[in-house]
MDAnalysis code that builds the backbone (N, CA, C; Angstrom):
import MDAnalysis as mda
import numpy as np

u = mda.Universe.empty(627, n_residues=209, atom_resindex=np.repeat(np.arange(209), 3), trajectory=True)
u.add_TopologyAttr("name", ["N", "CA", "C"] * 209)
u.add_TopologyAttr("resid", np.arange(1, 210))
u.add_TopologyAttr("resname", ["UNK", "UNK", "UNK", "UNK", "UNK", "UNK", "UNK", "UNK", "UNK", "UNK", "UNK", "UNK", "UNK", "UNK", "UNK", "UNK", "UNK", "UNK", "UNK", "UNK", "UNK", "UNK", "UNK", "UNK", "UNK", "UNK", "UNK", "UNK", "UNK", "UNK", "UNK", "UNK", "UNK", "UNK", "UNK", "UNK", "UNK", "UNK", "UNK", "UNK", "UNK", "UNK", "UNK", "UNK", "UNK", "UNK", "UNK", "UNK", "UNK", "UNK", "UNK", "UNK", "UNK", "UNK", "UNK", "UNK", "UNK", "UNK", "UNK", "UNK", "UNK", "UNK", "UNK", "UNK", "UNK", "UNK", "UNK", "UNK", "UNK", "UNK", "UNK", "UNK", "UNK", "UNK", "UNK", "UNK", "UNK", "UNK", "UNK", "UNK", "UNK", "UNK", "UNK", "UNK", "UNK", "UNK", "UNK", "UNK", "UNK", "UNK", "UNK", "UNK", "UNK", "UNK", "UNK", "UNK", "UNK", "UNK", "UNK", "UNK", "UNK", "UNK", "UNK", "UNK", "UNK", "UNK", "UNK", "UNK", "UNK", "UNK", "UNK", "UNK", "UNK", "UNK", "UNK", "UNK", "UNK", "UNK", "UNK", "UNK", "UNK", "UNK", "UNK", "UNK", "UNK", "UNK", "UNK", "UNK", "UNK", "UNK", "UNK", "UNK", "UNK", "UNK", "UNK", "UNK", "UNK", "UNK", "UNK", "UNK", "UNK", "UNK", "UNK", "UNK", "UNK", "UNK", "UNK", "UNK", "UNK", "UNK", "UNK", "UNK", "UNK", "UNK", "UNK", "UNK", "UNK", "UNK", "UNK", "UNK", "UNK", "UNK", "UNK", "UNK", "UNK", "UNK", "UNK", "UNK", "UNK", "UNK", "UNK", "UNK", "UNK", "UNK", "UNK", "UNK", "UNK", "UNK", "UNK", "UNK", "UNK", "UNK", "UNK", "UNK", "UNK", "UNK", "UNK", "UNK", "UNK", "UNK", "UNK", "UNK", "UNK", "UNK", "UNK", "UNK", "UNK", "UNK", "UNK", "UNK", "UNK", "UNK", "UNK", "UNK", "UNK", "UNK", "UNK", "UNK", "UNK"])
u.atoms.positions = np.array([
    [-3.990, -12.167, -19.268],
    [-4.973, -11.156, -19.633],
    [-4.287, -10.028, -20.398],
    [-4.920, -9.715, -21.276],
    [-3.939, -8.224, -22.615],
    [-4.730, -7.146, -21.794],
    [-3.673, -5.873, -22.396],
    [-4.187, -4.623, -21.690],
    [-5.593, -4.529, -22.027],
    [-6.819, -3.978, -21.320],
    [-7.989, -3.637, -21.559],
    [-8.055, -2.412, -22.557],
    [-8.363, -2.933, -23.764],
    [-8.667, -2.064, -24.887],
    [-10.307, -0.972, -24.918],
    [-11.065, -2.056, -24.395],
    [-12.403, -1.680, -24.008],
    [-13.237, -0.973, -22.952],
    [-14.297, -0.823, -22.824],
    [-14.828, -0.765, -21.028],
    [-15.089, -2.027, -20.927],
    [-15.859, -2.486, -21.717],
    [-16.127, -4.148, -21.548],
    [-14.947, -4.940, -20.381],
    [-13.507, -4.750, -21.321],
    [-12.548, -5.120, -20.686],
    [-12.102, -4.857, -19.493],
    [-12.324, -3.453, -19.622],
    [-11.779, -2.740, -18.434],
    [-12.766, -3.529, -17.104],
    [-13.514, -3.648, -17.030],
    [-15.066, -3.692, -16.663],
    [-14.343, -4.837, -15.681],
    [-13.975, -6.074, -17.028],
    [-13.881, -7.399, -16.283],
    [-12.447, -7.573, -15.534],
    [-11.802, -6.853, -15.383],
    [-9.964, -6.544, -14.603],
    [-10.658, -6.262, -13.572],
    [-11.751, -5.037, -13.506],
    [-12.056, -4.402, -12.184],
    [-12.964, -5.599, -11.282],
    [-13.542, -6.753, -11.811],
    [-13.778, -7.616, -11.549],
    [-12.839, -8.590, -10.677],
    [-12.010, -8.857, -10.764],
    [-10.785, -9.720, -10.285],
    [-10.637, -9.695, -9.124],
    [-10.623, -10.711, -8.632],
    [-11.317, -10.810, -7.074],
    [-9.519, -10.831, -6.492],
    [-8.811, -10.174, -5.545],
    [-7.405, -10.208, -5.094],
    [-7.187, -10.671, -4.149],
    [-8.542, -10.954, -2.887],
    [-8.252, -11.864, -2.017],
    [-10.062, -11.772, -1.600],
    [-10.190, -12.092, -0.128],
    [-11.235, -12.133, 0.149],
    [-12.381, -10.887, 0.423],
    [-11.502, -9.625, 0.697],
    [-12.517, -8.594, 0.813],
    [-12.311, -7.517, -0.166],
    [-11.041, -7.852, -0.798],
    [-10.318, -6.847, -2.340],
    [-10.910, -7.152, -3.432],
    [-11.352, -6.471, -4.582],
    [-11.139, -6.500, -5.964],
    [-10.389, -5.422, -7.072],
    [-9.735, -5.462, -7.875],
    [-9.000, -5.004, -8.263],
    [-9.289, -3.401, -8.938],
    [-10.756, -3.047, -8.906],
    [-11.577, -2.089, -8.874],
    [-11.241, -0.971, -7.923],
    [-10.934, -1.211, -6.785],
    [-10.565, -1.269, -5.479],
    [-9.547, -0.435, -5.540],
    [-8.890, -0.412, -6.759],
    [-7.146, -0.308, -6.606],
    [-6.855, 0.822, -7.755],
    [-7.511, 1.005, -8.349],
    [-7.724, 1.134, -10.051],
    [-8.352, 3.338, -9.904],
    [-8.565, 3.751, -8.745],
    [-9.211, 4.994, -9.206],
    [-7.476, 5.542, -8.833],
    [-7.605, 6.988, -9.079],
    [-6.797, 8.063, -9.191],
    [-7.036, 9.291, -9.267],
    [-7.345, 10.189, -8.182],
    [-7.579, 11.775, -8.782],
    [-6.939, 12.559, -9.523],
    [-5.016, 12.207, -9.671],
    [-4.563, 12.470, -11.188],
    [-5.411, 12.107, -12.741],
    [-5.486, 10.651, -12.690],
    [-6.106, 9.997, -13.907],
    [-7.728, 10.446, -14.114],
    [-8.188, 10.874, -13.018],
    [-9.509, 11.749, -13.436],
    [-9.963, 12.811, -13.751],
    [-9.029, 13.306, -13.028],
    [-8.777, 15.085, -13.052],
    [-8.322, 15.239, -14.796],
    [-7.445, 14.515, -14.691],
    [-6.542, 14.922, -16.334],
    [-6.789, 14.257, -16.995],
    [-8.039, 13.421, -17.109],
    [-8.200, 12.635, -18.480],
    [-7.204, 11.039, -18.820],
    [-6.606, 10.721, -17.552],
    [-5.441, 10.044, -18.205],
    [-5.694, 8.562, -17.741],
    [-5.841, 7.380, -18.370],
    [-6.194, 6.135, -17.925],
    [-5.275, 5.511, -17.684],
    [-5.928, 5.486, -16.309],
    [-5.032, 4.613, -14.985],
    [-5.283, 2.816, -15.618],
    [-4.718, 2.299, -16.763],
    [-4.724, 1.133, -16.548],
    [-4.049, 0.307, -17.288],
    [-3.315, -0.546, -16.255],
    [-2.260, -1.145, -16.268],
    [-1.933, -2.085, -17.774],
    [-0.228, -1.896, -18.304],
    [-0.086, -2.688, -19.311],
    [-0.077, -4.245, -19.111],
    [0.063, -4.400, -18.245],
    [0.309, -6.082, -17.683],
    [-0.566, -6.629, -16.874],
    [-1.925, -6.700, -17.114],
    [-2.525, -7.175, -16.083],
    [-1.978, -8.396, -15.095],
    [-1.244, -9.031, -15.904],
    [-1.584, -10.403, -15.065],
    [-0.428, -10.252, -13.992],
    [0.608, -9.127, -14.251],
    [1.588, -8.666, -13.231],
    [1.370, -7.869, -12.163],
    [0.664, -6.669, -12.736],
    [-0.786, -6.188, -11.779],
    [-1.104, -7.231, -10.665],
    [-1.632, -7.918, -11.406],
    [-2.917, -8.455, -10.731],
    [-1.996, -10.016, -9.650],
    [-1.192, -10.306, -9.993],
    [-0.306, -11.295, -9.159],
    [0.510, -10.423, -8.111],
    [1.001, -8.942, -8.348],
    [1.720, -8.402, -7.045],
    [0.604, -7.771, -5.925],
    [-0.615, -7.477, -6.621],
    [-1.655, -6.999, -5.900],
    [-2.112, -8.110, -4.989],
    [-2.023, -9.530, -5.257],
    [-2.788, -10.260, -4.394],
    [-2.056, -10.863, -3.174],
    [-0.634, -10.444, -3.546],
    [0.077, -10.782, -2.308],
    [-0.180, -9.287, -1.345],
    [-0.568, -8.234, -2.095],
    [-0.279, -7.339, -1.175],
    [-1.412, -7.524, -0.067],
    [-2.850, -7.739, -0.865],
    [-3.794, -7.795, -0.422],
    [-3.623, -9.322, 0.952],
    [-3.555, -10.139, 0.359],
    [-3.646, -11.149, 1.086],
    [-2.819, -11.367, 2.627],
    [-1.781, -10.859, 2.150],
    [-0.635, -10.656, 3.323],
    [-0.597, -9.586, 3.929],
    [-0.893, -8.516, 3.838],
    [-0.916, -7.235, 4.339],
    [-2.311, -6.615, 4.724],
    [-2.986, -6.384, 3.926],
    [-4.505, -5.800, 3.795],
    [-5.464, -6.251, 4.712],
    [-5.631, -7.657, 3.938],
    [-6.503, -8.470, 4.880],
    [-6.260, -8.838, 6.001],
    [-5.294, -8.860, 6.497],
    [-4.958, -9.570, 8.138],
    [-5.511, -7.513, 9.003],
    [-4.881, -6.159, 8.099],
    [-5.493, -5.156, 8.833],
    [-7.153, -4.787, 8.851],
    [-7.542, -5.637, 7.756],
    [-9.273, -5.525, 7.456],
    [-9.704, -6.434, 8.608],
    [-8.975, -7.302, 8.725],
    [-9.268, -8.156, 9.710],
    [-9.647, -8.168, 11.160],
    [-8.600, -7.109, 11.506],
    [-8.075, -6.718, 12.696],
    [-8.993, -5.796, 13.551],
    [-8.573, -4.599, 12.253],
    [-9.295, -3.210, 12.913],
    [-10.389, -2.628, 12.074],
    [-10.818, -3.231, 10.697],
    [-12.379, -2.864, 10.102],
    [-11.712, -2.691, 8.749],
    [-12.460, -1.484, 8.516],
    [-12.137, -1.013, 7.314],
    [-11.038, -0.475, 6.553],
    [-10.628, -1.110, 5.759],
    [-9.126, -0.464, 5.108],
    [-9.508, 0.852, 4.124],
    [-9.515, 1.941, 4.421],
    [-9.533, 2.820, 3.092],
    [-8.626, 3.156, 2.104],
    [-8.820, 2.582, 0.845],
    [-7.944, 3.518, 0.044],
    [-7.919, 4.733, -0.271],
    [-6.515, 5.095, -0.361],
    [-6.010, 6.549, -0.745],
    [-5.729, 6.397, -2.367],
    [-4.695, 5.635, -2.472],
    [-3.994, 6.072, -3.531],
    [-3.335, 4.432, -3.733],
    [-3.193, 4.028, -4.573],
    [-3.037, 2.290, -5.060],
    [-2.066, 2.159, -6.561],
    [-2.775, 1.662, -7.295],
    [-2.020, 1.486, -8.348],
    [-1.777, 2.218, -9.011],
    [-0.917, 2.803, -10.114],
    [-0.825, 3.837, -10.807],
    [-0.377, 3.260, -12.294],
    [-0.605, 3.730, -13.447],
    [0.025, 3.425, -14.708],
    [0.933, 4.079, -14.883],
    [1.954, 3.803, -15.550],
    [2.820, 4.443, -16.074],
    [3.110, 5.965, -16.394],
    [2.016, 6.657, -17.182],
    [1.130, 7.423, -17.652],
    [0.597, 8.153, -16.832],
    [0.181, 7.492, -15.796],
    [0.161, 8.839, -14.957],
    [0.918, 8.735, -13.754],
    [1.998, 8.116, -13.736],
    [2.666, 8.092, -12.251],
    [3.509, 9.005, -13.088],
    [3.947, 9.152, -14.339],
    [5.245, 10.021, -15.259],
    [4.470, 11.544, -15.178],
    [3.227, 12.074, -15.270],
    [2.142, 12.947, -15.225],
    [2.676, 13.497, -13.116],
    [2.081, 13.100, -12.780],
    [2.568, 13.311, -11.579],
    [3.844, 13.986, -11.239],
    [4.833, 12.977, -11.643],
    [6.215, 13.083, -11.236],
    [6.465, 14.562, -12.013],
    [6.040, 14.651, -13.140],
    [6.469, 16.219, -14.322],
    [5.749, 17.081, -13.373],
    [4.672, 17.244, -12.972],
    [3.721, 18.322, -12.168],
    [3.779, 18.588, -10.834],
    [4.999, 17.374, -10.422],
    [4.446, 17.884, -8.850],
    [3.748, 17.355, -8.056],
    [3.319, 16.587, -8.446],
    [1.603, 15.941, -7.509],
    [2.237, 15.027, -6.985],
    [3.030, 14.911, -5.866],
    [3.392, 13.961, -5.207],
    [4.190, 12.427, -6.127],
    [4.402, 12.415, -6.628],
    [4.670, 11.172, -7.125],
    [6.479, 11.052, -7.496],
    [7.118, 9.665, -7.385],
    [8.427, 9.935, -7.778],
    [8.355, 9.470, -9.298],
    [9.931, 9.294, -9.428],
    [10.081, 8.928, -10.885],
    [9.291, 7.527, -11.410],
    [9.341, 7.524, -12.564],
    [8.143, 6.028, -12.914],
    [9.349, 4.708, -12.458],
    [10.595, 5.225, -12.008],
    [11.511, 3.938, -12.393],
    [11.796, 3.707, -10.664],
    [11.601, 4.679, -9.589],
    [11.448, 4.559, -8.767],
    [9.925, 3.961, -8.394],
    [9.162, 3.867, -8.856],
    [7.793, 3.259, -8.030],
    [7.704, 2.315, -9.039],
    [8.999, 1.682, -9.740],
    [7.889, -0.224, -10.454],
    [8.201, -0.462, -8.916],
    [7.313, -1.649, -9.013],
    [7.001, -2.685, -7.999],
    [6.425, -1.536, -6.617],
    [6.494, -0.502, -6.697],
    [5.561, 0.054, -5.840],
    [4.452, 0.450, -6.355],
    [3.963, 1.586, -6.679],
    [2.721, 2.236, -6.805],
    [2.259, 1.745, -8.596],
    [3.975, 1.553, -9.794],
    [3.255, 0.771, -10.305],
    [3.592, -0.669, -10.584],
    [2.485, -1.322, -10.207],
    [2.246, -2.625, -9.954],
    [2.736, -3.266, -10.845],
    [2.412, -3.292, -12.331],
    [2.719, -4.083, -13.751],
    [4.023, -3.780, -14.487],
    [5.381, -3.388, -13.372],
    [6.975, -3.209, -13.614],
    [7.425, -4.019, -12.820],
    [8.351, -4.502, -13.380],
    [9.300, -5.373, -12.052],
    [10.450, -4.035, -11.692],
    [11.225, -4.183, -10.394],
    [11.827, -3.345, -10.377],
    [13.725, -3.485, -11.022],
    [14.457, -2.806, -10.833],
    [15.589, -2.788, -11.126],
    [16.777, -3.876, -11.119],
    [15.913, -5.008, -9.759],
    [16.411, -5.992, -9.330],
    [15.290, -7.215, -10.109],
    [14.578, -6.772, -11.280],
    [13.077, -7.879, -11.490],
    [12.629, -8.398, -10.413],
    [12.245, -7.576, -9.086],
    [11.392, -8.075, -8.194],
    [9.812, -7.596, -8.604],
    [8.879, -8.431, -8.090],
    [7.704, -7.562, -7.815],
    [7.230, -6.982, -6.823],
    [6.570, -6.420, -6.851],
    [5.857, -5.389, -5.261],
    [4.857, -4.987, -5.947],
    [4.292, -4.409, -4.844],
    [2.762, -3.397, -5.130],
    [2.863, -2.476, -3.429],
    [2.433, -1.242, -3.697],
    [1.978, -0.564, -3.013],
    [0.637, 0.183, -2.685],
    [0.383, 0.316, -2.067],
    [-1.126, 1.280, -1.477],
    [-0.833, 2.167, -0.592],
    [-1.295, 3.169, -0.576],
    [-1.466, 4.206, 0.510],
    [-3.019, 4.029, 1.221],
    [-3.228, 4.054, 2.399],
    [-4.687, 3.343, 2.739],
    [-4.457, 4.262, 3.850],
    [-6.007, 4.261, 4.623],
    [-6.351, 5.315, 5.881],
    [-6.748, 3.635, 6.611],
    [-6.547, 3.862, 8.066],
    [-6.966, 2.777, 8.541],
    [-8.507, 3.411, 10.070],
    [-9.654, 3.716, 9.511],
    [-10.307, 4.671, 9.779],
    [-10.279, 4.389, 11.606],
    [-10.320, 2.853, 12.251],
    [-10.382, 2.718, 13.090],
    [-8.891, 3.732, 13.982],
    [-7.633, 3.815, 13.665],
    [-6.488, 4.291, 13.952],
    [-6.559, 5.966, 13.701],
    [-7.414, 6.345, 12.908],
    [-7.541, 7.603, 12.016],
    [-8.374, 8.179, 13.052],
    [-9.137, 8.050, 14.079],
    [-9.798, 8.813, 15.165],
    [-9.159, 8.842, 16.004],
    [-8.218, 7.729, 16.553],
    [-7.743, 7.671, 17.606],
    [-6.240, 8.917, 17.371],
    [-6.062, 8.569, 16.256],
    [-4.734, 9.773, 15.646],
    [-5.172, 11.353, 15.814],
    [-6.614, 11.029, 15.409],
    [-7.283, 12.774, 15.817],
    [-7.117, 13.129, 17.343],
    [-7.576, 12.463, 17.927],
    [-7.497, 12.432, 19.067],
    [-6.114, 12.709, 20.181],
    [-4.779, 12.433, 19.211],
    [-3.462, 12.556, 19.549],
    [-2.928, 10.960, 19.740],
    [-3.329, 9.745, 19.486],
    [-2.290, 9.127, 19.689],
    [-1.230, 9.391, 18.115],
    [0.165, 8.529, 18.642],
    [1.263, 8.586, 18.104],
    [1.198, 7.786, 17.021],
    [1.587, 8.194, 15.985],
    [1.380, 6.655, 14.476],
    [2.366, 6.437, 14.312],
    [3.290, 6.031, 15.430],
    [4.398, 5.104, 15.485],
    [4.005, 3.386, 16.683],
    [2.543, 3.783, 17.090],
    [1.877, 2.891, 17.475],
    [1.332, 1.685, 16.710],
    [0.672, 2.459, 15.765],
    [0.410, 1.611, 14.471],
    [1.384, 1.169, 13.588],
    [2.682, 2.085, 13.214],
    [3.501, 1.465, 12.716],
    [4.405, 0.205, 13.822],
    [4.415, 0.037, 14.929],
    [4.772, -0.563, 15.691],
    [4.169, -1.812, 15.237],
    [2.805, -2.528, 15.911],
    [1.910, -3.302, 15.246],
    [1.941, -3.398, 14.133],
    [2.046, -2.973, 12.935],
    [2.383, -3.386, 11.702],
    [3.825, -4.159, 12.078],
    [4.958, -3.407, 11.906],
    [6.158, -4.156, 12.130],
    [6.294, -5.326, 13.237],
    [5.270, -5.662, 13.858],
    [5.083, -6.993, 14.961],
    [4.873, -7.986, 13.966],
    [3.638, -7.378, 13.337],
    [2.837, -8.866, 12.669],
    [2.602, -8.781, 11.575],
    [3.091, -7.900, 10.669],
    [2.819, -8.430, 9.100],
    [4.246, -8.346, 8.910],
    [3.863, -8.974, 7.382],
    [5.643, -9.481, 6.223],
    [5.718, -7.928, 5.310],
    [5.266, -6.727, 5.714],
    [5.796, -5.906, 4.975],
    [6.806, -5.597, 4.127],
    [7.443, -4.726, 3.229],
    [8.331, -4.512, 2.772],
    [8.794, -3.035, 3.271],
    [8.346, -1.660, 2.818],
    [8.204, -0.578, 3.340],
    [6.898, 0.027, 4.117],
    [6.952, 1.003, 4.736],
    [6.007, 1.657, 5.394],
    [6.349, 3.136, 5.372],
    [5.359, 4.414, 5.161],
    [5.542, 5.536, 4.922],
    [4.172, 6.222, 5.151],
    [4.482, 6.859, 6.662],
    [3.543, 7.506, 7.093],
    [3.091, 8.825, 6.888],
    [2.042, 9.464, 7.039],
    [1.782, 10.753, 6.595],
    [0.701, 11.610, 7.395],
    [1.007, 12.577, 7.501],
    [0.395, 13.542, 8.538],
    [-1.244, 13.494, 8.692],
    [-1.673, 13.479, 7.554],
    [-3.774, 13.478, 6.970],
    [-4.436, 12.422, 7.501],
    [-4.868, 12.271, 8.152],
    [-6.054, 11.322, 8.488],
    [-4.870, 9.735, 8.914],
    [-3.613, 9.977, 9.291],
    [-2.490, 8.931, 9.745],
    [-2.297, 7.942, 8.433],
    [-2.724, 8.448, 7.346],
    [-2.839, 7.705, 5.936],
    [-0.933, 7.072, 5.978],
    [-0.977, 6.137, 5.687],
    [0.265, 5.369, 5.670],
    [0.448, 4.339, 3.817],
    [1.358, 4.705, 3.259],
    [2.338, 3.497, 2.200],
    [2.306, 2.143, 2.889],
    [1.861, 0.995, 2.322],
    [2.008, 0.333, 2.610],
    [2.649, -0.248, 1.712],
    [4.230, -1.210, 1.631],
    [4.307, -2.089, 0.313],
    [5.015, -3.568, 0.673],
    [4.082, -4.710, -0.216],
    [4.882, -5.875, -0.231],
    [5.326, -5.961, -1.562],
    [6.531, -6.554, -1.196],
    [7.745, -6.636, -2.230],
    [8.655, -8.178, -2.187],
    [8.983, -8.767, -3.025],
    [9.967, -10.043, -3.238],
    [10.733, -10.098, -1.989],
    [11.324, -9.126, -1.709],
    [12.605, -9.161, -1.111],
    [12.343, -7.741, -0.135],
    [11.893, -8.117, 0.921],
    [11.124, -7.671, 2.052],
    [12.745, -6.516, 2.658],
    [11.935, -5.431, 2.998],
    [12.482, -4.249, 3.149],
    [13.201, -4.582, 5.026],
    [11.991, -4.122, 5.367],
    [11.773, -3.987, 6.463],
    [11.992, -2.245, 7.373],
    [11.369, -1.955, 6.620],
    [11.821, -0.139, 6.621],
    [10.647, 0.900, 6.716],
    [10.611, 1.437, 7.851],
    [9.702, 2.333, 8.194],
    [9.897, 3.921, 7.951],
    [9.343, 4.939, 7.551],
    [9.832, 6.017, 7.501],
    [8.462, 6.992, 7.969],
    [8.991, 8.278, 8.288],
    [7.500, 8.911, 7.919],
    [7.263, 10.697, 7.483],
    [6.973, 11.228, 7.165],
    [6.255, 12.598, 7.457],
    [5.593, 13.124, 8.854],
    [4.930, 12.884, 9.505],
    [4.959, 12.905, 10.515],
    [5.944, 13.029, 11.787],
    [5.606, 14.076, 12.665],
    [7.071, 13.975, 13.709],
    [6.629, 12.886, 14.965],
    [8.176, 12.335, 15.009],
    [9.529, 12.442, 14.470],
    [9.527, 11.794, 13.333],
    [10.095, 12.623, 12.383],
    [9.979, 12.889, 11.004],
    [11.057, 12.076, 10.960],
    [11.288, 11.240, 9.660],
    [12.595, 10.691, 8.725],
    [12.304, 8.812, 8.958],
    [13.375, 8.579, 9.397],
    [13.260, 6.657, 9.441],
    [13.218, 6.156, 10.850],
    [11.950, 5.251, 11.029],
    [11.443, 5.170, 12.453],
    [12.497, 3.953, 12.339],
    [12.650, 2.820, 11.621],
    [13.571, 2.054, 12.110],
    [13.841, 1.060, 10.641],
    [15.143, 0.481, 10.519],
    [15.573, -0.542, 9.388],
    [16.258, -1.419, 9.370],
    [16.591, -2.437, 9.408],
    [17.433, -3.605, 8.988],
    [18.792, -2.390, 10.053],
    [19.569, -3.204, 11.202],
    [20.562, -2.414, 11.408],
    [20.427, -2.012, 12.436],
    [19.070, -0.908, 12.995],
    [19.161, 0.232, 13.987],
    [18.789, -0.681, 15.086],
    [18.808, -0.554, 16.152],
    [18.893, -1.321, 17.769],
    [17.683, -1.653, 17.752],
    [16.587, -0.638, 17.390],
    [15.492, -0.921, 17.802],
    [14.629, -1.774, 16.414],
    [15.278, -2.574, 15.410],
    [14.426, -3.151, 14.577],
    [14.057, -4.419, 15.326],
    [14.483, -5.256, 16.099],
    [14.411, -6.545, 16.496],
    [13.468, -6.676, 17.965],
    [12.806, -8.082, 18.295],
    [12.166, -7.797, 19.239],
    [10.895, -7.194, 19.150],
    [10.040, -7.142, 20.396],
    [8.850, -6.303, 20.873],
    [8.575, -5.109, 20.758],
    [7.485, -4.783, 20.373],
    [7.517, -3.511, 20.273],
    [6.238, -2.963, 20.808],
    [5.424, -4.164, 22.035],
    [4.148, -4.064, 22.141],
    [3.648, -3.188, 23.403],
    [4.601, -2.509, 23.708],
    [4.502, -1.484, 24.843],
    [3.569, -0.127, 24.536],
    [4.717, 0.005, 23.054],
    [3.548, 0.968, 22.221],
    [2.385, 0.657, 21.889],
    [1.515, -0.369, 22.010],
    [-0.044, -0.775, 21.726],
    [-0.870, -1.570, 22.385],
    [-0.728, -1.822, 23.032],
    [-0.662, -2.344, 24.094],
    [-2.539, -2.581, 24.273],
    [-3.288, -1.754, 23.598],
    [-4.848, -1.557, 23.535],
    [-5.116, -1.516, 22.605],
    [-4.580, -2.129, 21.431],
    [-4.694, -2.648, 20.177],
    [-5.554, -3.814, 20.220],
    [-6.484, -4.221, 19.065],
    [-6.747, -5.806, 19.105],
    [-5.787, -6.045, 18.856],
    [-5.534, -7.567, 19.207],
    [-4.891, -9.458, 18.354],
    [-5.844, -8.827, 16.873],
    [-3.881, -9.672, 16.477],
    [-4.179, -10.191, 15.202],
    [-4.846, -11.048, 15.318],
    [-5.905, -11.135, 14.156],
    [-6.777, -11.852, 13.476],
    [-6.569, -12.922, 12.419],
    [-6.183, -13.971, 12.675],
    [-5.731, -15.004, 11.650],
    [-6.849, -14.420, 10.036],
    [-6.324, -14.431, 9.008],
    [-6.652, -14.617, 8.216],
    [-6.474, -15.862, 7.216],
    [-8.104, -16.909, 7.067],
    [-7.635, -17.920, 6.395],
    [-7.499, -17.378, 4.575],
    [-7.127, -17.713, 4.432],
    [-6.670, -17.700, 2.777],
    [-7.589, -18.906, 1.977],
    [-8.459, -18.517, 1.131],
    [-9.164, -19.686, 0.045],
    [-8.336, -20.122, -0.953],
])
């Protein structure tokens, strides 16, 4: 697929079905790219659109699955405005730090692919109001999905989610206790971790079409 020159075009990318409850529409807004005029959309679709469906498929859907609704925050980014960001401030790192994360249609330094999302997981997002710990949820994530990174954040327990080639396995957060909950190395990466969730659903098999 060539970059979308059109809306027409644009139209039919946002169309692109990424797994069973995703479309690539889904992935595609930005309150940078709206606010400032700047179009969020990707030079490579078909690189886009191949790191997005692992993210979706392997990651997303097994939590849509699980606990309801996945909300997006913040998903793909173009070039263009992840470089917009990074100059202003608005949260974002360098464009050469987020290929294969936030933007999707770069391979990274190593030509891996990845994709990232930042998502609210609304069912976890009351219970977080409420005071539980979102090292609970990051717990359960690190049980049962193939993640790459994880990066938690204080607002509504909104968490980074990213799958990547060559799987991280690395948790960090904003939230206290603040810095790296655990990585490849520290005592506590290996093993159970189901003490912390213990009133969580089961994973939910997700079949794949």
């Amino acid at each position: 697929m060539k970059k979308p020159k059109t809306m027409k075009a644009l139209e039919e990318l946002g169309r692109v079905r990424l797994s069973k409850s995703f479309y690539m529409r889904d992935f595609l807004h930005s309150e940078i790219a709206a606010f400032h005029g700047i179009p969020n959309i990707p030079d490579d679709p078909d690189l886009a659109i191949a790191a997005g469906e692992r993210l979706c498929e392997e990651l997303l859907e097994p939590l849509h699955a699980t606990f309801g609704r996945v909300a997006i925050r913040s998903a793909y980014r173009s070039c263009k405005v992840n470089a917009y960001g990074n100059r202003n401030g608005l949260n974002c790192s360098s464009n050469e730090a987020n290929y294969a994360h936030h933007i999707w249609d770069r391979t990274d330094g190593d030509n891996c692919m990845g994709a990232t999302a930042c998502v609210v997981v609304p069912w976890f997002a009351d219970r977080f109001e409420a005071g539980a710990d979102w090292r609970a949820l990051a717990w359960w994530i690190h049980d049962h999905l193939p993640y790459s990174t994880l990066y938690f954040f204080p607002k509504l327990a909104a968490f980074n989610i990213q799958w990547h080639e060559r799987s991280l396995r690395r948790i960090d957060s904003y939230v206290t206790p603040k810095g790296c909950l655990t990585k490849p190395g520290m005592e506590n990466h290996s093993g159970s971790h189901a003490d912390w969730y213990e009133d969580f659903p089961q994973l939910t098999p997700v079949v794949v079409s």
